[in-house]
C-alpha positions, -999 to +999 in steps of 0.1 A: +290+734+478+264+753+489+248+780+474+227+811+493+193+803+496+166+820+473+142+847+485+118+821+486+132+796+507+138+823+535+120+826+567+126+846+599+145+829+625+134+815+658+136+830+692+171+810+698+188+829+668+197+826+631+225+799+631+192+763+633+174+787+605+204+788+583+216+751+594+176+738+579+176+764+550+214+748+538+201+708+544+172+719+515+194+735+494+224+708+491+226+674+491+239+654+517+253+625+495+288+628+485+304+605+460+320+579+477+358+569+475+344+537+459+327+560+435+355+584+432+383+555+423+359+543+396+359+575+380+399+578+384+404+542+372+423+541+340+409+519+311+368+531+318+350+525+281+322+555+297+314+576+324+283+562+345+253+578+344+257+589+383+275+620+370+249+637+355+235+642+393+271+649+406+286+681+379+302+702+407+313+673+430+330+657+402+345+691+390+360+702+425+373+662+432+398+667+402+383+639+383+390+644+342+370+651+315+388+630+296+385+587+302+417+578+324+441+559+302+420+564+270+441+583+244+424+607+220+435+608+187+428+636+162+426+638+123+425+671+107+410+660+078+399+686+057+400+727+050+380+750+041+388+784+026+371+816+027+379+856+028+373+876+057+353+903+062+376+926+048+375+908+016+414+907+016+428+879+033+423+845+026+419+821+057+416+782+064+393+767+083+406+733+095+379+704+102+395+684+133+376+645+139+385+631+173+383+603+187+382+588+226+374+553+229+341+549+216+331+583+214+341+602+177+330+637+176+341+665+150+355+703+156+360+731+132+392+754+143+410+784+128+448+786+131+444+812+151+425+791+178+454+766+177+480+800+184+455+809+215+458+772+224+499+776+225+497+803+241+471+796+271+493+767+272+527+781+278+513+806+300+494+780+321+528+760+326+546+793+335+522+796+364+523+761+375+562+757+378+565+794+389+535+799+417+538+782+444+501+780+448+483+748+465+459+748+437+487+741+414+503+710+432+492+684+408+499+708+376+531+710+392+535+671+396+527+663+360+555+690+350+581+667+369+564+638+349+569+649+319+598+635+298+594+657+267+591+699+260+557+706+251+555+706+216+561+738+195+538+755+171+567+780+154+593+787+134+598+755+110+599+756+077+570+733+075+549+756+084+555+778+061+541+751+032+508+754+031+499+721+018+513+701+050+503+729+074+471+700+085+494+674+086+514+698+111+490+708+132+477+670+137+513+662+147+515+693+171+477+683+184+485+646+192+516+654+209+497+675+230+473+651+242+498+627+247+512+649+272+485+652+308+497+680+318+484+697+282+455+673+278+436+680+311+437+717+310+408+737+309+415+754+280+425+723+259+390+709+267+377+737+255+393+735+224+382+697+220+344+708+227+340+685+258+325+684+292+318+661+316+286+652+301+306+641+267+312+606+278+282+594+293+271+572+273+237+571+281+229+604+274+238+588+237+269+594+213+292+625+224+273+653+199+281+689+195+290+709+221+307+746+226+309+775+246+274+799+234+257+828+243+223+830+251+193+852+247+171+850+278+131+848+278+114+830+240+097+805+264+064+800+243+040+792+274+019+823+287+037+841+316+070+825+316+087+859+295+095+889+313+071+914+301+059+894+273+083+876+248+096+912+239+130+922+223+140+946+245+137+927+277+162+900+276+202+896+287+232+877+270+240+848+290+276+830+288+264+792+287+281+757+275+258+739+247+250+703+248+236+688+220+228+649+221+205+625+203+170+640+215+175+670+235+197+698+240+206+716+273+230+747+283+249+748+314+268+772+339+297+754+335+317+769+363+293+757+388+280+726+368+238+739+370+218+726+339+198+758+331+172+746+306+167+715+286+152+715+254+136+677+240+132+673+204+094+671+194+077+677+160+079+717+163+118+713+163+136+732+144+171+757+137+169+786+121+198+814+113+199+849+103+186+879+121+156+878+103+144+849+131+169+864+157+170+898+154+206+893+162+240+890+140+249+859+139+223+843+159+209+810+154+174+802+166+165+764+179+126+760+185+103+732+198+066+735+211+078+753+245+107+777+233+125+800+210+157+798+220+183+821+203+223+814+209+250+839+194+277+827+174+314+848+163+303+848+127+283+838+102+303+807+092+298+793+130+260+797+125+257+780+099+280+753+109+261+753+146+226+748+127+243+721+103+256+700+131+222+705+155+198+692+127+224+664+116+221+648+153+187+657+153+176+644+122+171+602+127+153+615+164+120+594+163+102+621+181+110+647+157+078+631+140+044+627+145+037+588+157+005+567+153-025+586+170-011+615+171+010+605+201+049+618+215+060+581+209+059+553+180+051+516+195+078+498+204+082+460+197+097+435+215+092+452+246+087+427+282+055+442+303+035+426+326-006+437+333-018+441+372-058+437+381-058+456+415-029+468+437-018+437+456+008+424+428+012+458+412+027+473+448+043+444+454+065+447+419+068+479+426+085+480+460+109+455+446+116+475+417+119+503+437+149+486+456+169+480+422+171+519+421+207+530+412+204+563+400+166+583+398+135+574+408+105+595+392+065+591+405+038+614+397+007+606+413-027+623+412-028+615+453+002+602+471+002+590+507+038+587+516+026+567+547+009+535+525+025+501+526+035+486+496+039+449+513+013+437+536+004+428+565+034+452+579+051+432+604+075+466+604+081+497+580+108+484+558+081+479+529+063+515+540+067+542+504+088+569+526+108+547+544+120+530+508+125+565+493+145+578+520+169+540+519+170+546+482+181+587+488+205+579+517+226+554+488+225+584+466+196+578+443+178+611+431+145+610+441+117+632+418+085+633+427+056+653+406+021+659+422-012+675+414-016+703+432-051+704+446-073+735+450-077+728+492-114+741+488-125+710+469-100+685+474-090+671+506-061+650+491-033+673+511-009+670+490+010+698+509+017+676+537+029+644+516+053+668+500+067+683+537+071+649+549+086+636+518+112+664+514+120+660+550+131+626+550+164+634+529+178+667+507+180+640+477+139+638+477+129+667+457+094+667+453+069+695+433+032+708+429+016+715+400+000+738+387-001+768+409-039+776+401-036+818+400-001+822+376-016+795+357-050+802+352-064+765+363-089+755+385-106+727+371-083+705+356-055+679+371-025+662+367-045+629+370-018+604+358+000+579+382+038+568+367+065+553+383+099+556+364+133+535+375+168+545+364+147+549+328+146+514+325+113+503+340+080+517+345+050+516+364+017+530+346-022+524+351-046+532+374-032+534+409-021+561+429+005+559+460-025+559+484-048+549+508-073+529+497-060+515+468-041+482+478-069+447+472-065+417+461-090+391+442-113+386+476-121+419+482-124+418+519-146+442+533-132+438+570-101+444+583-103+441+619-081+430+652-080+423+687-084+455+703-056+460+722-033+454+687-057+482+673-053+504+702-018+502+703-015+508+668-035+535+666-018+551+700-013+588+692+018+606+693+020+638+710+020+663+680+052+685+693+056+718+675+089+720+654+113+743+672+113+769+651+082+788+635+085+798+598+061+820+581+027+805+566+033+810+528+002+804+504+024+793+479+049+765+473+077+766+489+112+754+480+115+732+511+079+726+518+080+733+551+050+748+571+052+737+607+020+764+616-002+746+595+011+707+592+019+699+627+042+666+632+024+640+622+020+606+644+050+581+637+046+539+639+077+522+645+086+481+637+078+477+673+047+486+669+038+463+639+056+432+651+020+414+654+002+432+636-022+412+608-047+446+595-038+448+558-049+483+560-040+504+588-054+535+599-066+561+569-062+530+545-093+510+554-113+534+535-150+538+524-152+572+508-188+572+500-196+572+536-166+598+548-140+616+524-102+613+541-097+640+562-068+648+587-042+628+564-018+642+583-025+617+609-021+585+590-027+561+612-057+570+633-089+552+616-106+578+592-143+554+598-155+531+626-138+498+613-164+473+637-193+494+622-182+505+584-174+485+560-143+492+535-153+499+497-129+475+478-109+490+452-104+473+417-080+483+396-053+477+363-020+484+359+013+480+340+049+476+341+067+480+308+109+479+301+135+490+281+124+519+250+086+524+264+102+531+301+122+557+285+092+570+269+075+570+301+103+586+318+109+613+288+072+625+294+079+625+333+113+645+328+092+667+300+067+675+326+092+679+355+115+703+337+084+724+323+074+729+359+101+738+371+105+764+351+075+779+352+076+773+392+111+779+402+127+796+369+140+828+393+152+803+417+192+804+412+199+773+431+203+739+423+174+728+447+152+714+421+176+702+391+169+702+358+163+666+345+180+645+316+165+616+295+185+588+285+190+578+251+170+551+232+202+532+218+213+523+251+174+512+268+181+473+255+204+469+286+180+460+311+196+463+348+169+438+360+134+430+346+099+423+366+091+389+373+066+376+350+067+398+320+057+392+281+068+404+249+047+426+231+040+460+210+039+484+238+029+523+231+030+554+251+001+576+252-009+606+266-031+635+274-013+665+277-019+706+272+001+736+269-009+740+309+001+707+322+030+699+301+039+727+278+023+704+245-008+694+229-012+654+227-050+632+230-033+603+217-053+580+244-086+596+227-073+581+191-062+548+201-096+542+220-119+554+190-095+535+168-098+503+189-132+499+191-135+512+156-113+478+141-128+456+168-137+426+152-154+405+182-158+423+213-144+450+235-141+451+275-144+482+289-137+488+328-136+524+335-142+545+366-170+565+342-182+563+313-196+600+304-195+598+264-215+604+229-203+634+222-233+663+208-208+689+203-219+711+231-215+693+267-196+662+256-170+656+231-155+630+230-165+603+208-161+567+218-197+560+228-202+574+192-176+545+181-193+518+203-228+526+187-214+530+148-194+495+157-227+474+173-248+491+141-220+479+116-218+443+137-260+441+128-262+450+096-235+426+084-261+402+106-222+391+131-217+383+166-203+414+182-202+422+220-191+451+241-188+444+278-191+479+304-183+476+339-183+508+358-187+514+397-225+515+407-218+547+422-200+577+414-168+580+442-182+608+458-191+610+497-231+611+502-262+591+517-277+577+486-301+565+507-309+601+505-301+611+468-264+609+476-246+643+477-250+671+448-216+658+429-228+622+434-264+630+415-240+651+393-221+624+380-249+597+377-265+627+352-241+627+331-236+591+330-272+582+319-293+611+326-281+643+305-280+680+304-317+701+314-319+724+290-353+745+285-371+712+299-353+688+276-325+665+277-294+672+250-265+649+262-269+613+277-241+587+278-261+550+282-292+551+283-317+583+288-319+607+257-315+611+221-275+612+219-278+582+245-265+548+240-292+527+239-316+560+226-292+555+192-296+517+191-333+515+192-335+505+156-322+477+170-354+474+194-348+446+216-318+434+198-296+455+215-292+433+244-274+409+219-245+431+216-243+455+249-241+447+283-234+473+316-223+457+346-210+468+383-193+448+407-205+444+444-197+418+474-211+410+507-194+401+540-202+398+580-190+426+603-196+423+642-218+397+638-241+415+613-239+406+574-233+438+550-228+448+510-210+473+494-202+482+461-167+474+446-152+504+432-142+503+396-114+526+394-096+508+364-094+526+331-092+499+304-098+487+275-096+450+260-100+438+223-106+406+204-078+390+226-052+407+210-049+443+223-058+463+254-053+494+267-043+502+303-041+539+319-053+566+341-076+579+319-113+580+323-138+578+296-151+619+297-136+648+281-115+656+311-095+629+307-099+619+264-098+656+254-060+662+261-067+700+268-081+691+302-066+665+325-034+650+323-030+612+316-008+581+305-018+550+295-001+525+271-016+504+243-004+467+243-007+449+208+001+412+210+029+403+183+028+360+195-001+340+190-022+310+213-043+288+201-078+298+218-119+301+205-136+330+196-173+325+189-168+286+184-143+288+159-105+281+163-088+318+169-051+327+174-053+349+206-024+372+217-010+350+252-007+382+271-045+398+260-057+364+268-047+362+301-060+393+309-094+387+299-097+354+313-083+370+349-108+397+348-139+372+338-124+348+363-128+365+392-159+384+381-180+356+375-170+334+397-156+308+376-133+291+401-163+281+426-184+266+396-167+247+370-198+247+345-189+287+341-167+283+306-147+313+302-130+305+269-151+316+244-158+353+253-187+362+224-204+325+221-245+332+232-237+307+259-213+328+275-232+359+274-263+353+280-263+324+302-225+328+318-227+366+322-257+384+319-275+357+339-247+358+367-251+394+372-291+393+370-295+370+392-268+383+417-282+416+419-317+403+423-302+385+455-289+416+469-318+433+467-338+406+483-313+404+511-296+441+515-324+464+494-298+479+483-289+512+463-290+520+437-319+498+417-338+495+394-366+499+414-369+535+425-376+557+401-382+589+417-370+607+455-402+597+464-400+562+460-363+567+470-371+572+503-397+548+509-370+522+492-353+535+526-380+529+551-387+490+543-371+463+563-338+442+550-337+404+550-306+407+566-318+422+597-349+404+601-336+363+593-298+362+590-303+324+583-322+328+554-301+358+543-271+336+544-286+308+521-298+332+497-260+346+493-250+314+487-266+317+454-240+347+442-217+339+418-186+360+417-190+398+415-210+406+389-245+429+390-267+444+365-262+478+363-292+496+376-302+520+341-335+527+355-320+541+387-338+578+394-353+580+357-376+604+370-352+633+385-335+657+371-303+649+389-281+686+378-273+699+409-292+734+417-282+760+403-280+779+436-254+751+454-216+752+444-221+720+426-242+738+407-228+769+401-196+749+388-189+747+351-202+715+332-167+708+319-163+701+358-182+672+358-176+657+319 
């Protein structure tokens, strides 16, 4: 049904009229997916154990289809099993309170009722009935045909003796309560299912068992997040609300329960708790139900109810395993026995994904720092079946809710446009509902993102790592640096498509708007059809074949023109890791996705009085162990959540990825892997604070003065992902990052903060007791690979996007977050990431000794140094053994000397060790390249590199001050910006 659109939403008509404007304003305000009969029988079919999740997304459609709150065919039974007594107010009469347990099927739930709510029963009752056989109203035609049906009066609540002995009175009213619900005409009626405390969210079971539920009134405003209260959180501004209450197993939610809208749903978390009395409600009667985002404050009739309310709220509340603080200081404990499955790069991980992403029966949830709706997830594209918006908008035609959460960019520094993959998301179907967050001016951020990339399935599986939706970010194990075809494919590929206005103007709105839809700004983007890729063999088409360094995107509104010269440029290979995961820990990825989605749209949307962006529910646990279908592949293991979150970005405070990384490294007891986009740490309590360098140092210290082999292994991208000529310096933010990786902070002449290498708080600076030794223990890498491109041979850097860290072949962690205080500190950035703790054992070595290895860590390791070092191409590279001296000093760090002393010789290429100074920088520049002057020779000496691996280059500018000037906007921007 739909409902009037919001202020928002509206936008003056076109020149042909109103009646187009108010057809496109209803498609984004209602869905177009109906139940189906199919759908509709199901629900009707008598001897159903639950109702399927499905309704949940369909409230009003199932209300106005006439499909019962009650299971077809499944009797409910009552028991009034005990009473209460207590005086009224007046302090006169004596009164019973009768305690009523039901049950339906499965479900057992309990009511409290007075004697006088079982009269108001009769009574609604017989007056209901008169209407029905008397009003010959359409609306009535089914009342009407249960009256024929019935083959017995309605029971009678009067005039027996019995009633008049109190002592069988309960045993009379069960009698008089299970006749009526024996009867359909008296079970179905609206006021009976009142009476029993249910709704149509009482039998789903995986929302979890049926809870307490009731008719409430609530106070408005008590949300705890700045600028979400009218006028401040103030007792005078508020209104009484009539809502129905829903309490379940983790989270509560009230509802408009004539038009079947989920206002506001509270999730159970450690600052959970029920309160009563006016002294915490400045109400009579009221009962107050916190957590970290609201107060919120509910009226009951009387005291009694209060107390029985809060009771019942902290009883189902009370075995809720987020009620407590877990391990790290995270939302979520870990959860054993749980299947997953690691990715290294985005070939396998898409793959999975789009597969996954068919199995979709009921929601789909992605957040993404980036998304390109236009990205393959299958390649090469022979057609778009496998392209990200043409499998959301198959998945929202068969009725899947589709919730997407992105980062919403400030434009004047980001060019990630997430306006436009939002418009052409939304547009594909009314059941893709996507959002922006945060908006930067009510919000009161400008510098920090929702960084995290997640992809939820029906709660049951979930994607998490490294890898956004995007361009760029699909590679496999070679790495190609090419990606080129005949031209006449190319051309026709590329062909553009005349960029036709939309036929109707709407007004340019700076701010996010409901439908998304700006057709001044985002004109109609280019389309490719299956026609058009029938041949095609690119693996990255158009903006995809990407090398950022040399051009940021721009114009991602036209996907598939080329964004670089693809016979001239060279792509930039992207590495990265991921995860799937399955049952519990995809419920505690989706929880955090619905806990982010529902915060925002509040603090978005919360005037909005549609049901345009709905309100989101998370399953319960005691259901996740029914897997509808599992990735290919997977493991067992320990698998937990973590997270950085803030008030800002998620309405909580969590840096639970910061603990688990210090506390990793801290009980290491062979070696850690680190691969991480950057690697900014060593915290001096003024620039930088977050502390796992600090860890890595205390941890190499501890391994030498107990006189034990311990390694840590660093591979980060050569260069910061930043476009810039570092033949030149590279751009400000470029020079910016490299400071704060190994240079440090100017200040009065001298150098405070340093991550590896240059300064006092540095790395290396805090190892020197060590003296030379501390090449026994530490080793920084980058990756880089070499090609030939029309005719000509050419390097470039492979970009280490992951974010990951490995242990002892028993643990990693894999995730979006960086190693710098935006990501670790948990009041900046928002992340995810998940720790995986093998709980099965391998035989395997670990520094010549026999060692019991976790299979799935193993694996991991062994992929990653596989393909880094080369080890399929030369069998005398031995892998096993990850800390023996052969390993890594002759296996690794030799490999990577060696290959970068190759590319130097052949490419000169940036950055080195060699050039110290802008001076030196640019005569570096001027000198001639083996590859241009004897390609033969060039070739041979490539021959030479083994896999991947290069030194990283710590002596790299040692002489500049690399903080951008203080008078550019690189400059001028905060240091938090960069750390």
């Amino acid at each position: 049904m739909a409902s009037p659109a919001p202020a928002c939403c509206k936008t003056p008509s076109g020149p042909e009229g109103g009646a187009a404007e108010t057809q496109k304003t209803k498609r984004f305000i209602t869905d177009d997916y109906e139940l189906s009969k199919e759908e509709l029988d199901g629900l009707m079919k008598e001897g159903e154990e639950e109702r399927p999740f499905l309704v949940v997304h369909h409230l009003l459609d199932v209300k106005e289809a006439g499909v019962p709150v009650l299971l077809p065919g499944t009797p409910v039974i009552c028991r009034v099993d005990s009473t209460e007594r207590y005086t009224t107010r007046s302090k006169v009469r004596v009164c019973s309170l009768y305690t009523v347990k039901l049950s339906h099927g499965k479900f057992t739930w309990t009511v409290k009722r007075k004697y006088k709510h079982f009269q108001e029963l009769h009574r609604d009752l017989y007056k209901h009935k008169m209407m029905a056989h008397f009003l010959p109203l359409g609306r009535f035609a089914a009342q009407r045909a249960q009256l024929r049906a019935m083959t017995e009066e309605m029971p009678s609540l009067h005039g027996t003796e019995r009633m008049r002995q109190t002592s069988s009175k309960p045993k009379y009213l069960e009698e008089y309560l299970n006749g009526l619900l024996e009867n359909s005409f008296c079970k179905n009626y609206h006021g009976m299912l009142e009476f029993l405390d249910v709704s149509a969210l009482s039998f789903v079971s995986e929302l979890g068992p049926k809870g307490l539920e009731g008719s409430i009134f609530k106070r408005s405003g008590g949300h705890r997040i700045q600028g979400l209260n009218c006028i401040g959180h103030h007792q005078f501004c508020f209104r009484w609300s009539k809502r129905w209450l829903v309490v379940k197993d983790s989270f509560l939610l009230y509802m408009n329960r004539e038009n079947g809208v989920v206002c506001f749903v509270l999730v159970f978390d450690p600052e959970f708790k029920v309160q009563v009395g006016r002294a915490y409600t400045d109400t009579k009667y009221g009962v107050c139900i916190q957590n970290f985002t609201r107060n919120l404050v509910i009226k009951c009739n009387s005291y009694r109810q209060a107390r029985w309310w809060s009771h019942e709220i902290n009883r189902l509340a009370e075995p809720c395993e987020f009620l407590q603080v877990q391990r790290f200081g995270g939302f979520a404990p870990p959860r054993e026995n749980t299947l997953t499955k690691w990715y290294v790069n985005g070939s396998g991980y898409f793959a999975d994904l789009a597969d996954a992403l068919e199995q979709a029966k009921e929601e789909i949830f992605i957040t993404d720092w980036w998304l390109s709706p236009e990205v393959f997830l299958k390649r090469p594209a022979t057609d778009t079946y496998w392209r990200l918006d043409q499998i959301l908008k198959r998945k929202a035609e068969q009725g899947v809710k589709v919730c997407v959460l992105l980062y919403k960019e400030v434009e004047m520094a980001l060019g990630i446009n997430s306006g436009h993959s939002k418009r052409t998301l939304m547009d594909m179907h009314p059941n893709i509902k996507v959002m922006r967050h945060p908006n930067h001016m009510s919000a009161v951020v400008f510098f920090w993102a929702h960084h995290e990339k997640m992809v939820a399935i029906d709660q049951s599986i979930a994607f998490v790592g490294g890898l956004d939706l995007a361009f760029g970010r699909w590679d496999d194990s070679q790495y190609r640096l090419t990606d080129t075809v005949p031209t006449e494919t190319a051309n026709h590929i590329s062909e553009e498509v005349p960029k036709a206005p939309m036929s109707e103007p709407e007004a340019a709105d700076s701010g996010d708007q409901v439908d998304g839809s700006n057709s001044a700004q985002d004109p109609k983007p280019e389309e490719v059809n299956a026609e058009d890729l029938k041949n095609n063999t690119q693996l990255w088409l158009g903006k995809d074949y990407s090398n950022f360094i040399k051009r940021d995107w721009v114009q991602l509104d036209r996907p598939f023109e080329d964004n670089i010269d693809r016979t001239e440029v060279p792509r930039m290979p992207w590495r990265d890791l991921s995860a799937a995961l399955h049952g519990k820990a995809a419920r505690d990825v989706a929880r955090h996705f619905i806990q982010r989605w529902n915060f925002a749209k509040i603090f978005k949307y919360k005037n909005i009085r549609s049901m345009f962006f709905p309100c989101l529910l998370p399953k319960s646990h005691s259901t996740a162990d029914a897997l509808p279908f599992t990735v290919p592949g997977s493991g067992k293991a320990s698998v937990q959540v973590l997270r950085s979150v803030d008030r800002w970005s998620a309405g909580t405070c969590e840096n639970s990825i910061l603990n688990a990384y210090i506390h990793t490294i801290e009980n290491s007891e062979h070696y850690i892997y680190i691969e991480n986009q950057f690697f900014i740490s060593c915290a001096d309590g003024k620039n930088v604070h977050n502390g796992i360098g600090d860890a890595i140092v205390k941890r190499i210290l501890r391994a030498h003065s107990e006189q034990k082999k311990y390694r840590v292994f660093v591979v980060v991208p050569l260069l910061p992902g930043f476009e810039g000529d570092i033949s030149e310096g590279g751009g400000k933010a470029i020079q910016a990052i490299l400071h704060f990786t190994y240079s440090g902070v100017a200040d009065s002449g001298a150098f405070q903060n340093r991550t590896i290498c240059r300064g006092e708080y540095s790395i290396l600076m805090r190892l020197r007791e060590l003296e030379d030794q501390w090449s026994e223990y530490i080793t920084l890498c980058g990756l880089r690979t070499h090609s030939q491109l029309s005719q000509s041979l050419v390097t470039e850097l492979i970009y280490v996007h992951s974010k990951t860290l490995i242990a002892d072949d028993c643990r990693y962690i894999i995730g979006s977050a960086n190693i710098n205080d935006r990501s670790m500190l948990g009041s900046r950035d928002s992340e995810l990431a998940v720790l995986v703790e093998d709980e099965e054992r391998v035989p395997s070595i670990m520094g010549g000794e026999e060692y019991q290895a976790g299979p799935l860590t193993l694996a991991l390791r062994k992929e990653c140094f596989r393909v880094l070092l080369g080890a399929d191409s030369d069998p005398k590279i031995d892998i096993d053994d990850p800390i023996s001296d052969q390993f890594f000093f002759v296996g690794w760090n030799t490999i990577a000397k060696l290959n970068a002393k190759i590319y130097d010789k052949v490419f000169r290429c940036l950055p080195c060790n060699s050039v110290h100074n802008m001076r030196e920088l640019k005569e570096h520049s001027g000198l001639e390249r083996l590859c241009d002057t004897d390609t033969q020779q060039a070739k041979e000496e490539l021959e030479a590199v083994r896999g991947l691996l290069v030194h990283f280059p710590l002596n790299f500018l040692s002489e500049e001050n690399l903080l951008p000037p203080l008078g550019s906007k690189e400059g001028m921007a905060p240091t938090g910006l960069w750390t």
